[in-house]
VOTOR-50436 format. One line per 4 residues: number of its first residue (from 1); their letters; for each residue x, y, z of C-alpha. Coordinates in nm, 2 decimals. Layout:
REM VOTOR-50436
NUM) a) X:Y:Z ~ ...;
***
This chain:
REM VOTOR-50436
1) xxxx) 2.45:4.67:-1.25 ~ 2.60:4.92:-1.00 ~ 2.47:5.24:-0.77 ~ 2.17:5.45:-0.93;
5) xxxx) 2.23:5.80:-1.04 ~ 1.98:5.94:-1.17 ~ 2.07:6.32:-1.27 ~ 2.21:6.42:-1.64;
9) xxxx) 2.50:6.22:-1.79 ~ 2.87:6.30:-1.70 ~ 3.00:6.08:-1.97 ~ 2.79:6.10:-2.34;
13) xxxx) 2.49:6.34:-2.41 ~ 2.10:6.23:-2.38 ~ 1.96:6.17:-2.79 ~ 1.63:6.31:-2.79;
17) xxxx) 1.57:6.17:-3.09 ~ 1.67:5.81:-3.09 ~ 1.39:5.65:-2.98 ~ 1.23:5.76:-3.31;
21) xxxx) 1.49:5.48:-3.43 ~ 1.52:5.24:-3.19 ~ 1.32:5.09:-2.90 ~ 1.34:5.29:-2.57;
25) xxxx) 1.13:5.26:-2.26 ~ 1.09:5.45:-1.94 ~ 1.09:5.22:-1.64 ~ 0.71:5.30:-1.49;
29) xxxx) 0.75:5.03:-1.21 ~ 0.99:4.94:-0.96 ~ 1.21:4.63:-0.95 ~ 1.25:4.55:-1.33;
33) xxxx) 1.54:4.72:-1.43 ~ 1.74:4.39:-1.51 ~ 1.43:4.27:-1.73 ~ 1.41:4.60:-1.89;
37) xxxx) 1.80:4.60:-1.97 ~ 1.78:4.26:-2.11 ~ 1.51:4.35:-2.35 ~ 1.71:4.65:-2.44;
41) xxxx) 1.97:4.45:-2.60 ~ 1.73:4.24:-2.76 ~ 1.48:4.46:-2.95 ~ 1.75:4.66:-3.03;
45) xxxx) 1.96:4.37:-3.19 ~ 2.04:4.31:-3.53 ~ 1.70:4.10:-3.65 ~ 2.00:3.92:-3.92;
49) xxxx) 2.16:3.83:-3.61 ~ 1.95:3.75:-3.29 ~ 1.60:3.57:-3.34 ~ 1.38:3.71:-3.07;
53) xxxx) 1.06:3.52:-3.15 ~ 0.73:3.58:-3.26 ~ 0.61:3.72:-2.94 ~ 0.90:3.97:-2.88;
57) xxxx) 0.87:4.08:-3.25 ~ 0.52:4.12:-3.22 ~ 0.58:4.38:-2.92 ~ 0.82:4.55:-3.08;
61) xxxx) 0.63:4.62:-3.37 ~ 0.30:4.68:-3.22 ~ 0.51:4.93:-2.97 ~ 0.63:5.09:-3.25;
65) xxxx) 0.60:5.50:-3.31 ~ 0.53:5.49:-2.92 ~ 0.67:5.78:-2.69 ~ 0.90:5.65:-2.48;
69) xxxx) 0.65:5.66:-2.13 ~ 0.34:5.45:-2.37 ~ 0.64:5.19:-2.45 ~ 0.70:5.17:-2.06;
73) xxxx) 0.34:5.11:-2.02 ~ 0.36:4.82:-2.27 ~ 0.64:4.66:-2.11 ~ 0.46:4.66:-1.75;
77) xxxx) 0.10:4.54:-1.92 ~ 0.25:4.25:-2.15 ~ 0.14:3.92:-1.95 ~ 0.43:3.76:-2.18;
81) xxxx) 0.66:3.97:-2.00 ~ 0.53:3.99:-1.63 ~ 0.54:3.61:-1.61 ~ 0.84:3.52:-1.77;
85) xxxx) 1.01:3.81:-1.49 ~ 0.76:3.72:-1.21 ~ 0.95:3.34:-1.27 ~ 1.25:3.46:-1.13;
89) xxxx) 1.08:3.64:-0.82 ~ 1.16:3.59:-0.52 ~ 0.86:3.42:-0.27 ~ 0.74:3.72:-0.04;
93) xxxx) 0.45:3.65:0.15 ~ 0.52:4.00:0.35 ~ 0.56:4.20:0.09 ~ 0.27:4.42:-0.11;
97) xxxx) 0.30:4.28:-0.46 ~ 0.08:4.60:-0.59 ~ 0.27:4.79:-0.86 ~ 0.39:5.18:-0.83;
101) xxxx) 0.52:5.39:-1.02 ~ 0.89:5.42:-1.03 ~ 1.11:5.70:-0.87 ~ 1.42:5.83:-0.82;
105) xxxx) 1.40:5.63:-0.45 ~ 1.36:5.31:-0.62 ~ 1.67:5.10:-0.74 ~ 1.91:5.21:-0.57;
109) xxxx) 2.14:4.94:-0.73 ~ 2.01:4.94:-1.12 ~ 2.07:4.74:-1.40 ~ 2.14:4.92:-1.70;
113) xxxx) 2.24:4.84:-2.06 ~ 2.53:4.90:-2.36 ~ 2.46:4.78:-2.70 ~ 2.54:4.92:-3.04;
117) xxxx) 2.23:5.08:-3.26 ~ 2.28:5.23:-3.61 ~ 2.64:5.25:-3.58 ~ 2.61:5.42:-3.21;
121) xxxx) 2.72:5.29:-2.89 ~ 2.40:5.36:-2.65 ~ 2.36:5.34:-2.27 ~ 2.01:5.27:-2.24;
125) xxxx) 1.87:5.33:-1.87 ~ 1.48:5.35:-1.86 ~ 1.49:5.60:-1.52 ~ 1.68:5.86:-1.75;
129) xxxx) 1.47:6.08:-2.02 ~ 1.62:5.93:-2.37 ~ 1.95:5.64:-2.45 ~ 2.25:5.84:-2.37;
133) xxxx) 2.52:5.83:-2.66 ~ 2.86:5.71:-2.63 ~ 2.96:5.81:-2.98 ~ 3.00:5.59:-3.37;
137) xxxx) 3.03:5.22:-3.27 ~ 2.96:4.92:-3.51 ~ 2.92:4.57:-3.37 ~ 3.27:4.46:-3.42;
141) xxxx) 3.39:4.78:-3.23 ~ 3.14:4.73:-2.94 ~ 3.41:4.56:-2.72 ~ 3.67:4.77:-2.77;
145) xxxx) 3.49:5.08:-2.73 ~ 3.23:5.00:-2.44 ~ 3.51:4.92:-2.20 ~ 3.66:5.27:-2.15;
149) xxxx) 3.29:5.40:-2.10 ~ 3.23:5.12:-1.82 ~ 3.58:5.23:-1.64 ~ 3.49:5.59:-1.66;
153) xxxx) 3.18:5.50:-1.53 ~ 3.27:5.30:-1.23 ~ 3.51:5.57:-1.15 ~ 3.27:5.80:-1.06;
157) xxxx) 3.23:5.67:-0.76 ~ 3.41:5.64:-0.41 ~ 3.75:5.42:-0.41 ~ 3.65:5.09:-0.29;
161) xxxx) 3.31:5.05:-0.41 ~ 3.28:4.72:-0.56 ~ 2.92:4.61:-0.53 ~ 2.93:4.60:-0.91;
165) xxxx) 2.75:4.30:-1.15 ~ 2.88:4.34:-1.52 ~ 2.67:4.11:-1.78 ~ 2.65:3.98:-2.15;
169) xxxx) 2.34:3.88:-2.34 ~ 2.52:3.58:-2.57 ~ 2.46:3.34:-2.79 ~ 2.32:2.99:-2.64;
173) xxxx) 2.63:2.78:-2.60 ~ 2.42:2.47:-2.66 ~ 2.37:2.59:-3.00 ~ 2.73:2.64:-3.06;
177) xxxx) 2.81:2.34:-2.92 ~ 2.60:2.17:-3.16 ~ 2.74:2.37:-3.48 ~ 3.07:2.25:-3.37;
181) xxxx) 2.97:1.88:-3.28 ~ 3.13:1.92:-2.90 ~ 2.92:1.67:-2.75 ~ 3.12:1.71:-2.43;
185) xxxx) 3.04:2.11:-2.42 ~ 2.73:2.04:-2.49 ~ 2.66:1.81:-2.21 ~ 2.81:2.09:-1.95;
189) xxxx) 2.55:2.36:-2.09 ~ 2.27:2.07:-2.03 ~ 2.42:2.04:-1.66 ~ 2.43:2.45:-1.59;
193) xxxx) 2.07:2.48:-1.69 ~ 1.91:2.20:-1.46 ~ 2.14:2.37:-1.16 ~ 1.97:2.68:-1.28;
197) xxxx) 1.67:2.56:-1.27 ~ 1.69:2.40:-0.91 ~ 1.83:2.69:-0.79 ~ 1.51:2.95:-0.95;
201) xxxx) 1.29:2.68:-0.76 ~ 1.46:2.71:-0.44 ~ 1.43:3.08:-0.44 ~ 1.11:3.11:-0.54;
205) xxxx) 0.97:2.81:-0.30 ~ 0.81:2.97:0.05 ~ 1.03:2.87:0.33 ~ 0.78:3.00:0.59;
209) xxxx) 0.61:2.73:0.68 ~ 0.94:2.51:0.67 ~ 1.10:2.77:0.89 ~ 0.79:2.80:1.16;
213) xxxx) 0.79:2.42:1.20 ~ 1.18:2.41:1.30 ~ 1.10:2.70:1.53 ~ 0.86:2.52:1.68;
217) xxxx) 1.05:2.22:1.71 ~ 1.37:2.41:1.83 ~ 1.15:2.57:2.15 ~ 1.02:2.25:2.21;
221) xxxx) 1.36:2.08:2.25 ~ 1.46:2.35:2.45 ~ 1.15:2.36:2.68 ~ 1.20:2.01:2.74;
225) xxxx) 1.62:2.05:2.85 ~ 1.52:2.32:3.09 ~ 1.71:2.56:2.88 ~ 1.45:2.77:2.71;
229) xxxx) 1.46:3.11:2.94 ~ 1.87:3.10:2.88 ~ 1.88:3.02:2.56 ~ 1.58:3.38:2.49;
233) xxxx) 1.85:3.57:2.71 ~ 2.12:3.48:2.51 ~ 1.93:3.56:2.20 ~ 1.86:3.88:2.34;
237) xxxx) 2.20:3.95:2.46 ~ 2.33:3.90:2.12 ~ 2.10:4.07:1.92 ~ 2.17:4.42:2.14;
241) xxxx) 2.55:4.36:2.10 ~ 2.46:4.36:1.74 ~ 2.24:4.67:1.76 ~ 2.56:4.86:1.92;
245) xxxx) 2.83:4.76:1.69 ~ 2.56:4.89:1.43 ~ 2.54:5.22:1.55 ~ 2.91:5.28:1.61;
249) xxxx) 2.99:5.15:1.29 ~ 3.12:4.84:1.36 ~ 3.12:4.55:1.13 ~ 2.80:4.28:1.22;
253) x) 2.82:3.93:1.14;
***
């Protein structure tokens, strides 16, 4: 994940005709680049190697011949798919959940995706026309040869810009940890997934309610201390210091 650009490649050349042999989709809504990127690597994967399922393997095959903009389509009409990303959304009550389609405004910071594909190391971004192609790579090269690409293309951009986010689609540990009978490796991969899975809740649980309530209850307290009108002007105060740092450039905590 890093800072979208959006105009031609600097580093490889667009393939026009690779998604006649691979799965490719344009992005046609905003906000699911990382779910797109993620399914990049997986219909694309070796079907010897990485079982996606019947219902991703039905996709891919029904999506199959597709232009690129129909497989798009697909992707944002497949209830399999919006639910298993809406599960990770965030709760916004204030926020119009109808769907748009994508621009160049949207995604400012956009997940993309490396993966090898009939012996060519792709970079497969659904706001660009076609996977861009980073030359002959088989699987066992994919390491060695994706990591210059990443460096050249972080260096694109200003010195000092970290606000980077660099990913792998892997195996499930669990399952090695079985095939090698580490019952103690095992039991670690069991703990990570119910903190995962507290921590999806949390984000997508509605705090409004819970947040209106301690209002309430922190006015109240200060109502009844006599310290309500000083605590608003020192709330006010505050927020204007902020507003002036802000506009001089100034760092805001």
């Amino acid at each position: 994940m890093g800072k979208n650009r959006s105009e031609a490649p600097i580093d490889g050349a667009h393939d026009m005709d690779a998604p006649n042999h691979m799965f490719f989709a344009n992005q046609t809504i905003q906000n699911a680049c990382a779910t797109q990127a993620i399914l990049s690597v997986l219909l694309n994967a070796d079907k010897e190697q990485v079982d996606i399922g019947d219902s991703l393997r039905e996709f891919k095959e029904f999506t199959d011949g597709f232009p690129s903009d129909l497989r798009g389509e697909a992707l944002s009409n497949s209830d399999l798919i919006r639910d298993v990303h809406n599960s990770f959304s965030r709760s916004s009550p204030f926020v119009d959940e109808g769907t748009r389609q994508a621009t160049e405004e949207d995604d400012l910071y956009h997940f993309i995706a490396y993966t090898p594909v009939n012996g060519v190391l792709y970079e497969i971004d659904g706001l660009q026309p076609a996977p861009i192609s980073h030359g002959k790579c088989s699987p066992d090269e994919f390491c060695d040869k994706v990591i210059p690409v990443i460096h050249r293309r972080v260096e694109r951009y200003p010195p000092g810009e970290i606000r980077f986010n660099l990913m792998a689609v892997v195996q499930d540990l669990r399952v090695k940890a079985v095939e090698i009978g580490d019952e103690d490796m095992l039991a670690r991969e069991e703990q990570k997934r119910k903190e995962w899975e507290i921590e999806n809740e949390l984000r997508r649980h509605n705090f409004v309610g819970f947040i209106h309530e301690l209002l309430k209850g922190v006015v109240k307290e200060k109502v009844k201390a006599g310290t309500y009108d000083d605590w608003i002007k020192q709330t006010k105060d505050a927020n204007l210091q902020k507003a002036i740092a802000a506009r001089k450039g100034e760092p805001v905590d």
